[in-house]
N, CA, C and O atoms as a Tripos MOL2 file, in Angstrom:
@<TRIPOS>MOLECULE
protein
  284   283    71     0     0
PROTEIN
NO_CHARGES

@<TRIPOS>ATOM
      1 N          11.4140  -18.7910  -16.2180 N.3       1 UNK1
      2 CA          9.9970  -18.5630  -16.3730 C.3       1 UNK1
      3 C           9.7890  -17.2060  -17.0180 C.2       1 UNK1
      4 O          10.7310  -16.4140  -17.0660 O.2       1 UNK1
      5 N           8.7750  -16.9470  -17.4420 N.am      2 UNK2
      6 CA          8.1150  -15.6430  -18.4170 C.3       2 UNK2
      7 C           7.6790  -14.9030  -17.3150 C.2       2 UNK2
      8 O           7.2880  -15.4030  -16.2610 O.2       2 UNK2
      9 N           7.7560  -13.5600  -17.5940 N.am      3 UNK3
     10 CA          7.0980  -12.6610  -16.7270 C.3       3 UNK3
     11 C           6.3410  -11.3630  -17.7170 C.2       3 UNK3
     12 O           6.5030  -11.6800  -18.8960 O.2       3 UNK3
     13 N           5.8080  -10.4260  -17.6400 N.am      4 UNK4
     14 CA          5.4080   -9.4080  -17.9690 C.3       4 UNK4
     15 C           5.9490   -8.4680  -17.0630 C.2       4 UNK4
     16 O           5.6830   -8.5310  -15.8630 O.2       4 UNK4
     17 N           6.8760   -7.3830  -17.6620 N.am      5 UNK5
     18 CA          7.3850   -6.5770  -16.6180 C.3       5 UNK5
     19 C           7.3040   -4.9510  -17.3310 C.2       5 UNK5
     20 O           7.9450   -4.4430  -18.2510 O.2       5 UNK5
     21 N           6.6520   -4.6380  -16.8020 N.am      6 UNK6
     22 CA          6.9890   -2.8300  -17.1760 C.3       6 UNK6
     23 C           7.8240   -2.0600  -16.6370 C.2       6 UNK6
     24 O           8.2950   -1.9540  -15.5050 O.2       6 UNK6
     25 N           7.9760   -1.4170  -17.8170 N.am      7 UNK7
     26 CA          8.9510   -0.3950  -17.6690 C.3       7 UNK7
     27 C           8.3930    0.9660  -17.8990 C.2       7 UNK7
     28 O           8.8240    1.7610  -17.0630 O.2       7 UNK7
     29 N           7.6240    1.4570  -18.7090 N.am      8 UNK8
     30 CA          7.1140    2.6850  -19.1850 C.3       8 UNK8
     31 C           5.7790    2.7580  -19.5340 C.2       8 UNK8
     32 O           5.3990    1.7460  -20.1240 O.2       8 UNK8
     33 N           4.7560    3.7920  -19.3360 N.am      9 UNK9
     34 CA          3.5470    3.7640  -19.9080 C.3       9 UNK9
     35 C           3.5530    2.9890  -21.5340 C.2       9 UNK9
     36 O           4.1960    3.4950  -22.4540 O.2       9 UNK9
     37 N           2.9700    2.0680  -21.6610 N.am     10 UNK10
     38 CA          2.6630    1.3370  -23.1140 C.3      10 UNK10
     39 C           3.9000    0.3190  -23.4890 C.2      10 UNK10
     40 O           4.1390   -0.1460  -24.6030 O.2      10 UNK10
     41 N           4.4960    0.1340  -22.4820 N.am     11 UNK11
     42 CA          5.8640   -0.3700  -22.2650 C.3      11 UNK11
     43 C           6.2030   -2.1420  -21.4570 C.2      11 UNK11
     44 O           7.1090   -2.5720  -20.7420 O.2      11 UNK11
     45 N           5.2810   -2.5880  -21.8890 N.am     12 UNK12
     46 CA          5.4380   -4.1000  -21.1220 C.3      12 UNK12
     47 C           5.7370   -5.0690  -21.9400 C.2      12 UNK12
     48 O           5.0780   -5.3090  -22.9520 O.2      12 UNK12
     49 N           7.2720   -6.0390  -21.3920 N.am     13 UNK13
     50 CA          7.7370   -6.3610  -22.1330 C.3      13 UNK13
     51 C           7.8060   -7.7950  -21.6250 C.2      13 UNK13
     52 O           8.0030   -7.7300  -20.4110 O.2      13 UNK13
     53 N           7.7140   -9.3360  -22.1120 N.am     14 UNK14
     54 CA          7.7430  -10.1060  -21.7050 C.3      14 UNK14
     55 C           9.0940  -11.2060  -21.5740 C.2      14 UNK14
     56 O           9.4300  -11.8780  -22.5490 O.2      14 UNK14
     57 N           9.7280  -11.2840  -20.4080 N.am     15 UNK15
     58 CA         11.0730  -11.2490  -20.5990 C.3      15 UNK15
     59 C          10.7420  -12.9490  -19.3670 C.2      15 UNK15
     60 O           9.8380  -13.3970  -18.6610 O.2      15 UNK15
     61 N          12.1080  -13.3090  -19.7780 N.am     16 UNK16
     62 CA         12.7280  -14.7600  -18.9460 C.3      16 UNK16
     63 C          13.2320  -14.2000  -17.6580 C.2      16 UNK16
     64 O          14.1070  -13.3390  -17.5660 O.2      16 UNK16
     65 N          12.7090  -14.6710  -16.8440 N.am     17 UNK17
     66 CA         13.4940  -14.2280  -14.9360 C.3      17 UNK17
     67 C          13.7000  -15.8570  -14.4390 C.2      17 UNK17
     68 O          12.9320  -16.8100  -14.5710 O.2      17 UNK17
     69 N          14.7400  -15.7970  -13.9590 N.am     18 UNK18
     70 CA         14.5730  -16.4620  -12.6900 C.3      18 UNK18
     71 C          13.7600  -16.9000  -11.7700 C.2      18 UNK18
     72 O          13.5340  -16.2650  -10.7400 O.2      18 UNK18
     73 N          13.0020  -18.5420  -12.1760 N.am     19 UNK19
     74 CA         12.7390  -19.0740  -11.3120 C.3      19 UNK19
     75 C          12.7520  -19.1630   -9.8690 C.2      19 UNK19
     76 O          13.8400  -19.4550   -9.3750 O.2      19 UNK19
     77 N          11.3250  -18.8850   -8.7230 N.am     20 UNK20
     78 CA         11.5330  -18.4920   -7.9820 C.3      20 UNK20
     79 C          12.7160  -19.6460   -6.9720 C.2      20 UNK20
     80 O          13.1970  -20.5510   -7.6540 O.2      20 UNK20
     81 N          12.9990  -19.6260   -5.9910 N.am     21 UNK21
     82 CA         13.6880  -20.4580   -5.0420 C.3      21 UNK21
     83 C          12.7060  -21.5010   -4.7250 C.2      21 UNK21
     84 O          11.5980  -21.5620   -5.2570 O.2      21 UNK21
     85 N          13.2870  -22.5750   -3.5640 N.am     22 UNK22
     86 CA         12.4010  -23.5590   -3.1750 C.3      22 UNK22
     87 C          11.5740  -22.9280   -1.7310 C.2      22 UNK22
     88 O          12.1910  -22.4170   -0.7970 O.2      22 UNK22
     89 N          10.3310  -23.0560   -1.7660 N.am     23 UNK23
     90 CA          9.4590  -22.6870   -0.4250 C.3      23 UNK23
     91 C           9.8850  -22.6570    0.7700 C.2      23 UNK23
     92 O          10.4420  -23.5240    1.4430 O.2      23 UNK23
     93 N           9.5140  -21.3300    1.0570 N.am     24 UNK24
     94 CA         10.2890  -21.7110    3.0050 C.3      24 UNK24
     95 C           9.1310  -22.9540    3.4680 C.2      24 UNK24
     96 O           8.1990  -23.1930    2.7010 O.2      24 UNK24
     97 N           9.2810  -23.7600    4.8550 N.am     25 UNK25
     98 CA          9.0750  -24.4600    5.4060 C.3      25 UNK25
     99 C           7.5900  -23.9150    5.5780 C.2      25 UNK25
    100 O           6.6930  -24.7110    5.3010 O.2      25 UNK25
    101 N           7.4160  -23.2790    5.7910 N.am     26 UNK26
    102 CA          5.6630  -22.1880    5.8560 C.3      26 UNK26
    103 C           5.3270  -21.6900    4.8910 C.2      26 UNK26
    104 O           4.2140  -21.1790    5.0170 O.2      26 UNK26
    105 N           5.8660  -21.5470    3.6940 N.am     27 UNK27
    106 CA          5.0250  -21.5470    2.1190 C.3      27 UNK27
    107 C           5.0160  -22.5660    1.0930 C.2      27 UNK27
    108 O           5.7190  -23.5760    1.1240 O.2      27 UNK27
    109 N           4.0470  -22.2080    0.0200 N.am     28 UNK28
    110 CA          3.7950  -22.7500   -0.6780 C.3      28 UNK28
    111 C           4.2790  -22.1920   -2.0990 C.2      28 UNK28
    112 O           4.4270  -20.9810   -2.2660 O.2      28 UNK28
    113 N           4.5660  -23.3010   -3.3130 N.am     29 UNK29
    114 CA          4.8260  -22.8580   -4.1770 C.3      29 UNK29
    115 C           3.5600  -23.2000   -5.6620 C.2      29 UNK29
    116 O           3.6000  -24.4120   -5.8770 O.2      29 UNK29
    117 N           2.7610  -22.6450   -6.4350 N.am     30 UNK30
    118 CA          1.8690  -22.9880   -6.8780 C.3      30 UNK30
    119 C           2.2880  -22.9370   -8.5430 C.2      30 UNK30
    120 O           3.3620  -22.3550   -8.6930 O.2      30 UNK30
    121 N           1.8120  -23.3100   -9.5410 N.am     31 UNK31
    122 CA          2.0390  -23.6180  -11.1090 C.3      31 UNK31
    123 C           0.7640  -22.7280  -11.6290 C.2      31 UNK31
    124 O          -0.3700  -23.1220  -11.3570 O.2      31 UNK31
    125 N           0.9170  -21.7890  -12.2160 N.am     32 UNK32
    126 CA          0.3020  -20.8400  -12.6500 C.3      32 UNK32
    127 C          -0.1030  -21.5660  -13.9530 C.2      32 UNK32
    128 O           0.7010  -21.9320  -14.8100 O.2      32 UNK32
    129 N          -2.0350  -21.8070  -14.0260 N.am     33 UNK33
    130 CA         -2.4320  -22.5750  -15.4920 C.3      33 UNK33
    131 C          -3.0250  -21.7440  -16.5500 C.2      33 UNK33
    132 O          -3.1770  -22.1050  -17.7170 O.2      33 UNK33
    133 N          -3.4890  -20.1070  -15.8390 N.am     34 UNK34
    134 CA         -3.7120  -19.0290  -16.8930 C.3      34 UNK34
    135 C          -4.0140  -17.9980  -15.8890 C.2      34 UNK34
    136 O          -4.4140  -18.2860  -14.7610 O.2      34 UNK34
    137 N          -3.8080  -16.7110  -16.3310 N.am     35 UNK35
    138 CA         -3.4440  -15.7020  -15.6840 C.3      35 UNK35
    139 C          -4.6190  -14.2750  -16.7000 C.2      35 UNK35
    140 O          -5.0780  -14.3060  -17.8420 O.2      35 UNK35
    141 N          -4.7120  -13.2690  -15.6520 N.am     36 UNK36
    142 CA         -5.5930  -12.4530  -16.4960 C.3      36 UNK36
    143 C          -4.7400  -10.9910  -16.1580 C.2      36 UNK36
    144 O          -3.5710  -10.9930  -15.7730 O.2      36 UNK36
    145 N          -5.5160   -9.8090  -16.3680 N.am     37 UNK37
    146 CA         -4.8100   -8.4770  -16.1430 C.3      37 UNK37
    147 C          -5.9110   -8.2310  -15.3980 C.2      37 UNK37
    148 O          -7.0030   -8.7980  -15.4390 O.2      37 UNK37
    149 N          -5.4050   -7.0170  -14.4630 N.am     38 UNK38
    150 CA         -6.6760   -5.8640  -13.7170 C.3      38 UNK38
    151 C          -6.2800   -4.8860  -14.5270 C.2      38 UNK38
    152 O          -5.4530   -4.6590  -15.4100 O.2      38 UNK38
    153 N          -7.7610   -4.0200  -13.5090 N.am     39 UNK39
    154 CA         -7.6890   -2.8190  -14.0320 C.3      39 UNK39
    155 C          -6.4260   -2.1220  -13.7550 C.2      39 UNK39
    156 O          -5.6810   -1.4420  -14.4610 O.2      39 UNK39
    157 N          -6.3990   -2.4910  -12.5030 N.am     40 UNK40
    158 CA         -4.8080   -1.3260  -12.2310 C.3      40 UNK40
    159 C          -3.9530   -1.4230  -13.2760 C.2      40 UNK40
    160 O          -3.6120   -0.5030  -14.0200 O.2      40 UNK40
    161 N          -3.4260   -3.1810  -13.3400 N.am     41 UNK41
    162 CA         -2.3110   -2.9640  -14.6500 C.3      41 UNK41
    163 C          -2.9410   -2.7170  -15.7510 C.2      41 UNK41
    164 O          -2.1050   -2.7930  -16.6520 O.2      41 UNK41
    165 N          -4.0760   -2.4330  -16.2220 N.am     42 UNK42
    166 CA         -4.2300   -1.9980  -17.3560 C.3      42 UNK42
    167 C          -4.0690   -0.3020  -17.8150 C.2      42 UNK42
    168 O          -3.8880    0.2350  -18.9080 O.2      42 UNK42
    169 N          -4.2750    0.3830  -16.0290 N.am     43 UNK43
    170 CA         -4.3170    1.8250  -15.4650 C.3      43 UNK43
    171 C          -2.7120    2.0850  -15.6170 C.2      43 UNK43
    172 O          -2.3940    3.1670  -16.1100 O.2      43 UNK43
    173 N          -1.6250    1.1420  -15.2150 N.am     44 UNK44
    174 CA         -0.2430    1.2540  -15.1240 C.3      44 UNK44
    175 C          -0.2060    1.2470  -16.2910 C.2      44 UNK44
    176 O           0.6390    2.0760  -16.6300 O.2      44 UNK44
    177 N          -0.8000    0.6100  -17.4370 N.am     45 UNK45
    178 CA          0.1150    0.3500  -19.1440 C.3      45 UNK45
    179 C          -0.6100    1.3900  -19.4790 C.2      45 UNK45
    180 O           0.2890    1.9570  -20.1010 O.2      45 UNK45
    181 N          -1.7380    2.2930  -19.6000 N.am     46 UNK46
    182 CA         -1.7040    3.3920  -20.2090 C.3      46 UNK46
    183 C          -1.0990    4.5790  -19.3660 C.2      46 UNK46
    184 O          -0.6520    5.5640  -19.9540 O.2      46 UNK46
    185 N          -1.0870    4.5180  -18.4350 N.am     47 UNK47
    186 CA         -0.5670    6.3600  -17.9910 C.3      47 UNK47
    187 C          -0.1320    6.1270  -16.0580 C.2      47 UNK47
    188 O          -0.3310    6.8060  -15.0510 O.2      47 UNK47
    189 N           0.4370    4.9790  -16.3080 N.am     48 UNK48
    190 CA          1.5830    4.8130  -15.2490 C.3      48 UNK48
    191 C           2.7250    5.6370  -15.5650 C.2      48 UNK48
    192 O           2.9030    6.2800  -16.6000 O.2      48 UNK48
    193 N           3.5960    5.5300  -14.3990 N.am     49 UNK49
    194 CA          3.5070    4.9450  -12.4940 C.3      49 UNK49
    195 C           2.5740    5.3190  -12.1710 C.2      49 UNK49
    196 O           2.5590    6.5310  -12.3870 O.2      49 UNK49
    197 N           1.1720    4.8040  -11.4910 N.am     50 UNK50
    198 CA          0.3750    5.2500  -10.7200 C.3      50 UNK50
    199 C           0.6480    4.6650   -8.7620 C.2      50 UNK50
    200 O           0.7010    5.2420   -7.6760 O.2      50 UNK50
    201 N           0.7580    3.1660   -9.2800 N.am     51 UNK51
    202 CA          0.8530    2.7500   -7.9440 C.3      51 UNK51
    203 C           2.0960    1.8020   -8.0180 C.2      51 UNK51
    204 O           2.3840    1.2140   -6.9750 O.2      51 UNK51
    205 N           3.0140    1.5410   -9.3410 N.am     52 UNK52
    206 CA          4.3050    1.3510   -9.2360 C.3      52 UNK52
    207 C           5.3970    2.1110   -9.2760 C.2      52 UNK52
    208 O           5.7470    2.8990  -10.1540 O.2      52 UNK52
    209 N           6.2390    1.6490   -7.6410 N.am     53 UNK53
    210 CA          7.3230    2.9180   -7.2600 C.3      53 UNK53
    211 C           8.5640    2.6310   -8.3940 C.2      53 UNK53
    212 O           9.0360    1.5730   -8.8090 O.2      53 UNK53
    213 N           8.8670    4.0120   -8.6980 N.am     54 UNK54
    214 CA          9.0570    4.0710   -9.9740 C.3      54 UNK54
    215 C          11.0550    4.9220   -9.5660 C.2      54 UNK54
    216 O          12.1350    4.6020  -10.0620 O.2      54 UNK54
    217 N          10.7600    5.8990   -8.6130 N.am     55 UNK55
    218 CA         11.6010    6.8500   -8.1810 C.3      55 UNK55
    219 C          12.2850    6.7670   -6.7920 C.2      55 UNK55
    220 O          13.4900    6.9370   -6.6060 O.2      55 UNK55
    221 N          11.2130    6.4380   -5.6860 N.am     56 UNK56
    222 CA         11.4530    6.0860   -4.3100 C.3      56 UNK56
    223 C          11.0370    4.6310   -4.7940 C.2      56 UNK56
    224 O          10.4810    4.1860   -5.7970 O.2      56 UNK56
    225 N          11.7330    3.9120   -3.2350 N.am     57 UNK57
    226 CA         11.3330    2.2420   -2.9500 C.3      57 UNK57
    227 C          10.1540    1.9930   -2.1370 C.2      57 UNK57
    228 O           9.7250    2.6010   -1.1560 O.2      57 UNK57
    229 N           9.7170    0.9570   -2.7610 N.am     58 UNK58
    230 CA          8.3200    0.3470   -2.5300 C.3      58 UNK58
    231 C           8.4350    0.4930   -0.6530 C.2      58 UNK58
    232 O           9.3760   -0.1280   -0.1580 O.2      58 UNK58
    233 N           7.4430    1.3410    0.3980 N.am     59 UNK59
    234 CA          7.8190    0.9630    1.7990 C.3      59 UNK59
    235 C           7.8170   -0.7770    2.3230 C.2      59 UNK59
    236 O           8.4750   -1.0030    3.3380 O.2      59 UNK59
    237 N           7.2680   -1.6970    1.8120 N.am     60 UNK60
    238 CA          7.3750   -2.8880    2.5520 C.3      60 UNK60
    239 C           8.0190   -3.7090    1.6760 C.2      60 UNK60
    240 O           8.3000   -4.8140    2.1400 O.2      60 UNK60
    241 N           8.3800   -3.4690    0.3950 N.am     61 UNK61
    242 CA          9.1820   -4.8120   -0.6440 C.3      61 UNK61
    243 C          10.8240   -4.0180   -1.0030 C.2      61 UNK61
    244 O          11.7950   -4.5920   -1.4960 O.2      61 UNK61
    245 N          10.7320   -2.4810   -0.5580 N.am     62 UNK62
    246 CA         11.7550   -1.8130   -1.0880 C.3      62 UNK62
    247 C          12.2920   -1.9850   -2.5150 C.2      62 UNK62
    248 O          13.4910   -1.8140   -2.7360 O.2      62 UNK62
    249 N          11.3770   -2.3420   -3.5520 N.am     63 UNK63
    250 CA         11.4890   -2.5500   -4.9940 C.3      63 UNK63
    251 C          11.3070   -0.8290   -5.2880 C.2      63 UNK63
    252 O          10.9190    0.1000   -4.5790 O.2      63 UNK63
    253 N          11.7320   -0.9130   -6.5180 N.am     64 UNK64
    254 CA         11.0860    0.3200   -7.5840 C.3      64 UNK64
    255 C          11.7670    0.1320   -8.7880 C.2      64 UNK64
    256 O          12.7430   -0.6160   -8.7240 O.2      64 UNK64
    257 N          11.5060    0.6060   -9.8270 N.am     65 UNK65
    258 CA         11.6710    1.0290  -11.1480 C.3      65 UNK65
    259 C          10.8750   -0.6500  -12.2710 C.2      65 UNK65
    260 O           9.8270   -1.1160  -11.8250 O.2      65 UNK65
    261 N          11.2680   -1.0830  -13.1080 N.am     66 UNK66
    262 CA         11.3340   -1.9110  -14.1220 C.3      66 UNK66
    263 C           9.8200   -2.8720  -12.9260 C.2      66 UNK66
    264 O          10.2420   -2.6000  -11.8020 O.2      66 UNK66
    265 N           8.9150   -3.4480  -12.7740 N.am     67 UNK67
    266 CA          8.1470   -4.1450  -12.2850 C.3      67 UNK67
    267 C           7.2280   -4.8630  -12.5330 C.2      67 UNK67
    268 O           6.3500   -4.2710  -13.1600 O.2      67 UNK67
    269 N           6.9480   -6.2280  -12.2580 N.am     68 UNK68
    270 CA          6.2810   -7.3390  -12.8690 C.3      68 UNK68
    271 C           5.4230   -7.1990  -12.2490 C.2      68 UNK68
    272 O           5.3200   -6.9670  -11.0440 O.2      68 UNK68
    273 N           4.2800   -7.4070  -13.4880 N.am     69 UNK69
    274 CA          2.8940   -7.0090  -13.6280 C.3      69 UNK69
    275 C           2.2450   -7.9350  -12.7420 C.2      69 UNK69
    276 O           2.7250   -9.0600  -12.6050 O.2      69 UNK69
    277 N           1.3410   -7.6340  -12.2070 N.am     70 UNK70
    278 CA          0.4250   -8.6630  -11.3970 C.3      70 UNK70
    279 C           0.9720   -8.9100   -9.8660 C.2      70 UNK70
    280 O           0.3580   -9.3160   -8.8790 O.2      70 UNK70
    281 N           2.3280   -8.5240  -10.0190 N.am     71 UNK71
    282 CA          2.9130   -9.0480   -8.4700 C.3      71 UNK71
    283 C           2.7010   -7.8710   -7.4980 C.2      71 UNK71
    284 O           3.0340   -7.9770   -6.3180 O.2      71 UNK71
@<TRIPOS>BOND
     1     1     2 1
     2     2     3 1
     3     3     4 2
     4     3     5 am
     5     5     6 1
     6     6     7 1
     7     7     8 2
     8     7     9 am
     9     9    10 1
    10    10    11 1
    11    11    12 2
    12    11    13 am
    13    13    14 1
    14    14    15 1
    15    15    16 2
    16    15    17 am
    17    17    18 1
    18    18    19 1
    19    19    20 2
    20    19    21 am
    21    21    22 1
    22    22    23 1
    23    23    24 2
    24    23    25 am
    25    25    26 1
    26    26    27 1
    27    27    28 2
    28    27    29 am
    29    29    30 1
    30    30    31 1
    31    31    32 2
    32    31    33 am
    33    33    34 1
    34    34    35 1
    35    35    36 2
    36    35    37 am
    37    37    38 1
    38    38    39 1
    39    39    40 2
    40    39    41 am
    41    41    42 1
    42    42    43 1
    43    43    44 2
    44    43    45 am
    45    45    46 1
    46    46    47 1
    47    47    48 2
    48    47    49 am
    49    49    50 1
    50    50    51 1
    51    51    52 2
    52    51    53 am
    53    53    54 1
    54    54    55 1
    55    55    56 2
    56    55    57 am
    57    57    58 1
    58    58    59 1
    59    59    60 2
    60    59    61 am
    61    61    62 1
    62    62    63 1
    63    63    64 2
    64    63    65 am
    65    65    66 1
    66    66    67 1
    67    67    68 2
    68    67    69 am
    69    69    70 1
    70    70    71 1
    71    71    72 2
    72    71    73 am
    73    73    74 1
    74    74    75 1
    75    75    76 2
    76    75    77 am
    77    77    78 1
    78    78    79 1
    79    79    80 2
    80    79    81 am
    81    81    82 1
    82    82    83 1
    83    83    84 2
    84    83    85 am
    85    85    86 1
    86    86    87 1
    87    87    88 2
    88    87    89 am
    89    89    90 1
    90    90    91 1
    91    91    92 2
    92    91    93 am
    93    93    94 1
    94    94    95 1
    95    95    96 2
    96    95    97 am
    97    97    98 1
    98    98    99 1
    99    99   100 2
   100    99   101 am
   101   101   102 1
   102   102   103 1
   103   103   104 2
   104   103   105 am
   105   105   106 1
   106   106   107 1
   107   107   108 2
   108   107   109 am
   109   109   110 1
   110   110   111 1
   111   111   112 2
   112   111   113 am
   113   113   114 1
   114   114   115 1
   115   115   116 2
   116   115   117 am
   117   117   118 1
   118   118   119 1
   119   119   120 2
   120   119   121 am
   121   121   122 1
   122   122   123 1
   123   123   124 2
   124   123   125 am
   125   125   126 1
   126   126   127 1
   127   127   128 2
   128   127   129 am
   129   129   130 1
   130   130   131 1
   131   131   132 2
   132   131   133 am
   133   133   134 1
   134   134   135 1
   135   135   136 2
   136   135   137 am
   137   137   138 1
   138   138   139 1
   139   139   140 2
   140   139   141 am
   141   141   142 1
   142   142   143 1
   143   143   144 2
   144   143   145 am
   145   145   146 1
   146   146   147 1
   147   147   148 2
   148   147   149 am
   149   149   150 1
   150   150   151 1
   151   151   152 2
   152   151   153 am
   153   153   154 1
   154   154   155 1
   155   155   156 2
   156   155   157 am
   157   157   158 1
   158   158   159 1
   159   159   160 2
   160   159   161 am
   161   161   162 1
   162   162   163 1
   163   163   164 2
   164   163   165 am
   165   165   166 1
   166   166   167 1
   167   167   168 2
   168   167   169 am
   169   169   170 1
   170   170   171 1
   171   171   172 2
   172   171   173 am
   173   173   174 1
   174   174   175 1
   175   175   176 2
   176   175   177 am
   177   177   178 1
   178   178   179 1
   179   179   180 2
   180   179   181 am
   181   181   182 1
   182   182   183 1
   183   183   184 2
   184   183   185 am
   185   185   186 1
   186   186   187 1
   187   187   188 2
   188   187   189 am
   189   189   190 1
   190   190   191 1
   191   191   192 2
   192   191   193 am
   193   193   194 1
   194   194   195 1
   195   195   196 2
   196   195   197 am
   197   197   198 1
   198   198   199 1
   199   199   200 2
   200   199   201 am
   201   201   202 1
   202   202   203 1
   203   203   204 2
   204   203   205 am
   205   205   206 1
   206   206   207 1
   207   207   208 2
   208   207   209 am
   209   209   210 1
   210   210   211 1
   211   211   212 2
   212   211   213 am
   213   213   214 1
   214   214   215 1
   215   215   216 2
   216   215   217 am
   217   217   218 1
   218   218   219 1
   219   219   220 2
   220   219   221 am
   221   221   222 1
   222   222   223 1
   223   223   224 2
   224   223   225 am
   225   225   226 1
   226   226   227 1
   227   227   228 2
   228   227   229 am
   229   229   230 1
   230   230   231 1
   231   231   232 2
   232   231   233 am
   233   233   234 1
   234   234   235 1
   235   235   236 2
   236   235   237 am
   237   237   238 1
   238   238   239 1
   239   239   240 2
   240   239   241 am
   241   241   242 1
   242   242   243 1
   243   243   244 2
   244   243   245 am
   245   245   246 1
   246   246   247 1
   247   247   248 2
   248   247   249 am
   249   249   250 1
   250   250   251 1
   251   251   252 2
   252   251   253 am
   253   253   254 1
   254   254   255 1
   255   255   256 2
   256   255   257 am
   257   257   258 1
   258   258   259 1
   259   259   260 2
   260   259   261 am
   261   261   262 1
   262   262   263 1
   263   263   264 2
   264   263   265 am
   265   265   266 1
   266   266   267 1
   267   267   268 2
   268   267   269 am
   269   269   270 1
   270   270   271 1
   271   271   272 2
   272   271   273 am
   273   273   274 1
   274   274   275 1
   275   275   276 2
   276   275   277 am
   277   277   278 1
   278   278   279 1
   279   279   280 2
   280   279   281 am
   281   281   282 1
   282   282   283 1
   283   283   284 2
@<TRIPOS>SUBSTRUCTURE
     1 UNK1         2 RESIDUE 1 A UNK
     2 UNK2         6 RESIDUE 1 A UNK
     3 UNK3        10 RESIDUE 1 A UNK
     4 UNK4        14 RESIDUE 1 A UNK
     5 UNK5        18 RESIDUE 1 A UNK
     6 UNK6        22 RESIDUE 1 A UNK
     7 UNK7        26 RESIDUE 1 A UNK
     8 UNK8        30 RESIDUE 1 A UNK
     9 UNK9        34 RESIDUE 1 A UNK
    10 UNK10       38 RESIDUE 1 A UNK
    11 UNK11       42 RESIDUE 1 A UNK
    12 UNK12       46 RESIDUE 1 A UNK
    13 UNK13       50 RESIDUE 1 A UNK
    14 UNK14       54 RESIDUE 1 A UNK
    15 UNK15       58 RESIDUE 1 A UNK
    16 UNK16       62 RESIDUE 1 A UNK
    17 UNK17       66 RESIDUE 1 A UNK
    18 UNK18       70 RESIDUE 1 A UNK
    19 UNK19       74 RESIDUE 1 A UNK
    20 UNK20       78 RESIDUE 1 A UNK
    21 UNK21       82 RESIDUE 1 A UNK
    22 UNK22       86 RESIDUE 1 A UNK
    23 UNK23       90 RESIDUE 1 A UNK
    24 UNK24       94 RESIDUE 1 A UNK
    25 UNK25       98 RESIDUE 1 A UNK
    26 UNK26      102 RESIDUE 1 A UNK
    27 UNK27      106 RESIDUE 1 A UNK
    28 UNK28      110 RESIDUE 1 A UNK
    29 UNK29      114 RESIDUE 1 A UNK
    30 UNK30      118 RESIDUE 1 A UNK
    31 UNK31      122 RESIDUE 1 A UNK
    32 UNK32      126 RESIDUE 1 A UNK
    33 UNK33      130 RESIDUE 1 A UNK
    34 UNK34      134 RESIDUE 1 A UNK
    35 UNK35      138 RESIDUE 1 A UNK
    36 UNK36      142 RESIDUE 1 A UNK
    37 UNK37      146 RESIDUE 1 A UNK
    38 UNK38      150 RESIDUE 1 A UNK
    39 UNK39      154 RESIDUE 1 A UNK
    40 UNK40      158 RESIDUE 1 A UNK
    41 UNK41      162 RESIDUE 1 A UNK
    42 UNK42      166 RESIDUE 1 A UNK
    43 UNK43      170 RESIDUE 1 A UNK
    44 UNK44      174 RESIDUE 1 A UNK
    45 UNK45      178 RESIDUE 1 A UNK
    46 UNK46      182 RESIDUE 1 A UNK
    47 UNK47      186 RESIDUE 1 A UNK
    48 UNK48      190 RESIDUE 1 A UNK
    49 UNK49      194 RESIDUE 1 A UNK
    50 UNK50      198 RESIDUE 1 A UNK
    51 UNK51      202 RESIDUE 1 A UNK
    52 UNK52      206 RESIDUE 1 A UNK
    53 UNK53      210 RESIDUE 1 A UNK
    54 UNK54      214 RESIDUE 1 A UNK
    55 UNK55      218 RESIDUE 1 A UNK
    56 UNK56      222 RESIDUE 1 A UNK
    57 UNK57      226 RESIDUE 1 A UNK
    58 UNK58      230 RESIDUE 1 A UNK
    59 UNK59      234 RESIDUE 1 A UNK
    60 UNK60      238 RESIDUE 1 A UNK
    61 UNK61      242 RESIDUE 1 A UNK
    62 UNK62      246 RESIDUE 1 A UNK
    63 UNK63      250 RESIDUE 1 A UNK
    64 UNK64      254 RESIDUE 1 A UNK
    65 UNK65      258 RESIDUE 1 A UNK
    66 UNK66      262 RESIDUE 1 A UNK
    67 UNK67      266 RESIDUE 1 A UNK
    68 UNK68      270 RESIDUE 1 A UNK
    69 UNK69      274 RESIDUE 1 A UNK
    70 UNK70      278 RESIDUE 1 A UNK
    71 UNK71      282 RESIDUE 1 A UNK
């Protein structure tokens, strides 16, 4: 599947990832039919990291650096 993932202020690049897994028993999996931007990611593509951890890890996903937009 396609993602939008940034990397750097003005820096979003649309790359192939890995399909997510199959649903735990208590989620759901949904088919995305069109998708929009916020402000934030529009705040992240000009003069990010603002609120993507970039240096330290995210406290509840423990992600940081390279990060797909919208998630």
């Amino acid at each position: 599947m396609k993602a939008a993932i940034w990397y750097d202020p003005k820096d979003i690049r649309i790359e192939n990832i890995p399909a997510p897994s199959s649903p735990a028993e208590d989620e759901i999996q949904v088919r995305i039919a069109y998708t929009g931007i916020c402000g934030t990611d529009l705040k992240e593509y000009t003069s990010g990291p603002t609120f993507i951890p970039w240096d330290t890890s995210h406290p509840l996903t423990g992600h940081f650096g390279p990060h797909y937009i919208g998630a």
